[in-house]
C-alpha positions in Angstrom: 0.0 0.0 0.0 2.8 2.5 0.6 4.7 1.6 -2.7 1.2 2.3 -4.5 0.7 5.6 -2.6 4.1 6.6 -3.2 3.9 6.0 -6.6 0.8 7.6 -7.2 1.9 10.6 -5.4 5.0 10.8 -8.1 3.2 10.9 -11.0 0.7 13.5 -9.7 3.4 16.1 -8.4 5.5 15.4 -11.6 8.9 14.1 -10.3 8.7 15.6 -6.6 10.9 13.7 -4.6 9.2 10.8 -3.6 9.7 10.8 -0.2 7.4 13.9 -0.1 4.3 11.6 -0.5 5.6 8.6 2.1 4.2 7.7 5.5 6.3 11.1 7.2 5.0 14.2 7.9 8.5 15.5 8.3 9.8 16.7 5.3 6.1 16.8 3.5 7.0 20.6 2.5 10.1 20.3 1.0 10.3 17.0 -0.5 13.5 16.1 1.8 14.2 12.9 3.1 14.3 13.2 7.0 16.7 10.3 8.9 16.9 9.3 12.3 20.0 8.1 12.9 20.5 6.6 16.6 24.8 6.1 17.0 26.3 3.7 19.5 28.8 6.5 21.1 32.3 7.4 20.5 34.0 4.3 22.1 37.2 4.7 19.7 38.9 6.5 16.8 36.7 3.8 14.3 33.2 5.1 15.8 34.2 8.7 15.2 35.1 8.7 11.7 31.5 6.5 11.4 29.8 9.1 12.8 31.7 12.1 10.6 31.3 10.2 7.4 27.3 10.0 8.0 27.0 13.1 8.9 29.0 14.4 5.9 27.1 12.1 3.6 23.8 12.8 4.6 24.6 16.5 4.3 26.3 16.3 0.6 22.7 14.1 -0.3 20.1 16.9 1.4 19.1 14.1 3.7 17.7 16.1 6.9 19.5 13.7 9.7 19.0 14.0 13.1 21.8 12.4 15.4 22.1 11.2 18.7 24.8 9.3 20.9 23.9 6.2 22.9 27.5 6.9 25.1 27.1 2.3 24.7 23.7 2.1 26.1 20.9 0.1 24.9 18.2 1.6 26.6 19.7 5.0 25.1 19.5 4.0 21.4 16.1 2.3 22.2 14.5 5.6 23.7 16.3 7.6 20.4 14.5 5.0 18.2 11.0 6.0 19.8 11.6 9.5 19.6 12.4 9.0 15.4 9.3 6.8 15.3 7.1 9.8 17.6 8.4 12.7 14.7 7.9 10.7 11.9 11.1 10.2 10.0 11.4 9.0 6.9 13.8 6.3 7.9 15.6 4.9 10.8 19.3 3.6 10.4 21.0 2.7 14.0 25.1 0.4 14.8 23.0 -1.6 17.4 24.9 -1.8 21.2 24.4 -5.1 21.0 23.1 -8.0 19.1 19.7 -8.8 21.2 16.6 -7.3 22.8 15.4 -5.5 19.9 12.3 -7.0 18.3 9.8 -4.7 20.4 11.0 -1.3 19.6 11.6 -2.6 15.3 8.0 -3.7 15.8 7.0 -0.2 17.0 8.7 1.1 13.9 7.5 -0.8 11.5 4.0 -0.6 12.8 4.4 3.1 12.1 5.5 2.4 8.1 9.0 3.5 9.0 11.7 1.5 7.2 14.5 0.5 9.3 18.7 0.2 8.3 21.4 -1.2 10.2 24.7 -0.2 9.8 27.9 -1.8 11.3 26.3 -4.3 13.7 23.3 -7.0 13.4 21.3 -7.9 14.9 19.8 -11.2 16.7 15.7 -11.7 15.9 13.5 -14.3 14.2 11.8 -11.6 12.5 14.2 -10.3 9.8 11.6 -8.3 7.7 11.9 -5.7 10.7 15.0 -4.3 9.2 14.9 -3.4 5.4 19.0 -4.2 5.2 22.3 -4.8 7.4 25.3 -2.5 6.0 28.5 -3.6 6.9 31.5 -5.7 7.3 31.5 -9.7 7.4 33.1 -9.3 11.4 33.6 -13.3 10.9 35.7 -12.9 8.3 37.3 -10.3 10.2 38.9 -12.8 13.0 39.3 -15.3 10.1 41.6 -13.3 8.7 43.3 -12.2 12.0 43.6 -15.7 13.3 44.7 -17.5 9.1 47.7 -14.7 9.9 48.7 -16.2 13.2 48.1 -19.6 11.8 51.0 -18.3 8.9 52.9 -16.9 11.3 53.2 -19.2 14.6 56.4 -19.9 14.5 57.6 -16.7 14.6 55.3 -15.8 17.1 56.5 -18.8 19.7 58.7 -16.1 22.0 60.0 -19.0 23.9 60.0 -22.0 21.4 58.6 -24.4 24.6 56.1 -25.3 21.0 52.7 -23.2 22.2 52.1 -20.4 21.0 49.8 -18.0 24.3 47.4 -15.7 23.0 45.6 -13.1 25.0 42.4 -11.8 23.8 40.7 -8.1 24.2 37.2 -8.5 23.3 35.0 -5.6 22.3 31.5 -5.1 23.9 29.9 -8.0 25.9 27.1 -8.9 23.5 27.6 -6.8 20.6 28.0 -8.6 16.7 31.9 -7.4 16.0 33.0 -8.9 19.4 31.2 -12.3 19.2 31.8 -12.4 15.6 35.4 -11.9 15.6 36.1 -14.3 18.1 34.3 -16.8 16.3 36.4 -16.6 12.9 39.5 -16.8 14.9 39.0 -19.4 17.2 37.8 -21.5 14.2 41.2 -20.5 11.8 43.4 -21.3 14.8 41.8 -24.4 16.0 43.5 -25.7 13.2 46.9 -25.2 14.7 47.2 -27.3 18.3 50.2 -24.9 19.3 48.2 -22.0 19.4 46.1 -21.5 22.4 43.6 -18.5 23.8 45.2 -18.5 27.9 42.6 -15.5 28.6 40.1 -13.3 27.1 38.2 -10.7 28.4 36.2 -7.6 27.1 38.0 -4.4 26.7 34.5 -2.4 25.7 36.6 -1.4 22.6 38.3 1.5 24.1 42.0 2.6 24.8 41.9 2.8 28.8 40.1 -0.6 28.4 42.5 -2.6 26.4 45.6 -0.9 28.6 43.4 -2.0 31.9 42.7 -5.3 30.6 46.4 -5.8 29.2 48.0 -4.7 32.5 45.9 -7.8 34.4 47.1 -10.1 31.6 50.8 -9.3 32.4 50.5 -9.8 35.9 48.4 -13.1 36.1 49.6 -14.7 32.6 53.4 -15.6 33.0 53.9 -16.0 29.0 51.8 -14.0 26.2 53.4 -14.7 23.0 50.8 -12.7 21.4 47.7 -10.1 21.8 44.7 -10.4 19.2 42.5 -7.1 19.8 39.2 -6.8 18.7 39.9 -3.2 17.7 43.0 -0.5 17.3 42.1 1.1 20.1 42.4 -2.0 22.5 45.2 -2.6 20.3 46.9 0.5 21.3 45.9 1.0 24.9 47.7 -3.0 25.4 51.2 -1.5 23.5 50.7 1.4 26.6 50.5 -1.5 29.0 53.5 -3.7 26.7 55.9 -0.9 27.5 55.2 0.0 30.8 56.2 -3.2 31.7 59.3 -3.3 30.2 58.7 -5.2 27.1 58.9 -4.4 23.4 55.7 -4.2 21.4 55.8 -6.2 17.9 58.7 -8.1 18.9 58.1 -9.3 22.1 54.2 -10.0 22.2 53.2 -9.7 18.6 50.0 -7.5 18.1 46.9 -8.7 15.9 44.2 -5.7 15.9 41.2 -5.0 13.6 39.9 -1.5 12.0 42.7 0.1 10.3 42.5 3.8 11.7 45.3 6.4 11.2 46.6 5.5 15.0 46.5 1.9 14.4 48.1 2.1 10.9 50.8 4.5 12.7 51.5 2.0 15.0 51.6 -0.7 12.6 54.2 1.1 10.7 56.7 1.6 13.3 56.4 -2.2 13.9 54.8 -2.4 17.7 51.6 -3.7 15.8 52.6 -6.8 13.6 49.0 -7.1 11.4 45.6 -5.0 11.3 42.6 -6.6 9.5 40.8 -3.4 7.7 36.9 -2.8 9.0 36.2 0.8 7.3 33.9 2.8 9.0 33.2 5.2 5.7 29.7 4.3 5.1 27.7 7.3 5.0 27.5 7.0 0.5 26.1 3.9 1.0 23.4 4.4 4.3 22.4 7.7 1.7 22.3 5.6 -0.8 20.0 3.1 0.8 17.8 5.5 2.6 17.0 6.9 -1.1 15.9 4.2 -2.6 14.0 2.9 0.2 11.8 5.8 0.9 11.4 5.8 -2.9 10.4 2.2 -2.7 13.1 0.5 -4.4 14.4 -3.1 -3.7 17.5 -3.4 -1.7 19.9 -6.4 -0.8 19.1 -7.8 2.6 23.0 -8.2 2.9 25.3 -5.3 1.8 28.7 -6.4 2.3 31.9 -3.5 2.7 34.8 -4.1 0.5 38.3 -4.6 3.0 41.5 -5.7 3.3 44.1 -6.4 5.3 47.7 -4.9 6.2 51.0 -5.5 7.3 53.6 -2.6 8.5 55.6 -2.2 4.6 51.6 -1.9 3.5 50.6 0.5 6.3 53.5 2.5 5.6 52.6 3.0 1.8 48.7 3.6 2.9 49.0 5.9 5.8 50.0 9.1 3.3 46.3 9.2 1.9 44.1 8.2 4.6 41.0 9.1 5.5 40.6 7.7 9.0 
């Protein structure tokens, strides 16, 4: 029913936006498409060049997008997403906190007509048709790729040559898609390899002061850490603070697997205390605009829209650090 009113509502005003003639009242003057756009916080340097490439995007398409910071909470994102679904936007797009308790408030939304986008995260429900699409990275095949490196790479990595290889973990949020993703793909690469072993893993909540915190109680309870895996830079970067501060070299001594590829984590990865960074780019505003467009148009979207990444080692950082964006 709101394709064919939509439609109708085209033809009549002659090309108007489309969005004009949709379920919103907001924007019903001007034709513009009104977001809501509900952000997890600004945990790390990853999450703020998220939140400054949406905000530049929706800006270069006209989209009218209004912001707000969940500072990690769910109960913050959940009342944001009420308040989009109370002024009537055009569309919703949130990075979930975490992966669960969500089905209610999507319900609320789509009740109202009110297509929904994720970006960055997924999340956990029976009901898929509550979201229009997921945008993002395959955070799987993000520790897939971290843990196929160490896999490459364990010899090197065994410090002591006693024939195990001791990896400490830094998760990211308790709950949320990139931390139990990534620890999936890498504890299913590395199984492979019996001399690799997780000794301890705990969450780091994906910031700096986390990862050093965390990294500090590693050092003093684990007598041998041949190697970090970091489910972000910033973990990544806060456990080098912790590395040197107790008297050992970064990158040499306890190699250092992170994921994102920021300008911080590159830098670090450059000047060798980082030994490999998995890319997970947080430029996605083009394609959330892109999306919101030709949903509130009523166009067909992919259920799944996969980000293009890579991966890095220092001599690669050191070549891409000149022209990044993040």
């Amino acid at each position: 029913m709101k394709k064919t009113l939509i439609a109708l509502c085209a033809l009549a005003l002659g090309g108007m936006s489309l969005s004009a003639c949709g379920s919103s009242e907001e924007g019903a003057d001007d034709g513009s498409i009104t977001m809501g756009f509900a952000q997890v916080g600004a945990e790390s340097g990853w999450r703020t060049a998220n939140t400054t490439s949406i905000q530049e995007s929706a800006k270069e398409a006209g989209i009218d997008l209004k912001f707000s910071d969940a500072q990690q909470k769910q109960e913050n994102q959940i009342k944001s997403i009420r308040s989009y679904i109370q002024q009537k936007v055009d569309v919703i797009a949130f990075s979930p906190v975490v992966e669960t308790g969500w089905d209610a408030v999507l319900k609320e939304a789509k009740r109202a007509n009110i297509p929904v986008v994720l970006t960055d995260r997924a999340v956990d429900t029976e009901d898929p048709s509550l979201y229009v699409t997921f945008i993002g990275s395959d955070f799987v095949e993000e520790g897939e790729k971290a843990g196929q490196w160490l896999v490459d790479n364990a010899e090197a990595s065994d410090v002591d040559k006693d024939g195990t290889v001791n990896v400490v973990e830094l998760q990211g949020t308790t709950g949320s898609a990139p931390a139990l993703d990534r620890k999936k793909g890498f504890e299913d690469v590395i199984s492979s390899d019996s001399k690799i072993k997780v000794t301890a893993s705990q969450t780091g909540d994906f910031t700096r002061d986390g990862g050093k915190q965390v990294m500090e109680a590693f050092l003093q309870s684990t007598p041998k850490i041949d190697v970090v895996y970091a489910h972000n830079d910033d973990m990544g970067l806060g456990a080098i603070e912790a590395i040197k501060a107790a008297g050992k070299k970064p990158g040499t001594d306890i190699k250092i697997i992170t994921v994102d590829a920021v300008k911080d984590g590159m830098t670090a990865l450059a000047a060798g205390e980082i030994n490999f960074i998995v890319e997970c780019s947080p430029l996605l505003g083009d394609q959330l605009m892109d999306v919101a467009e030709k949903v509130v148009a009523g166009d067909e979207v992919p259920e799944r829209i996969v980000t293009e990444e890579t991966t890095f080692t220092p001599e690669q950082a050191a070549e891409a650090l000149p022209d990044r964006k993040y």
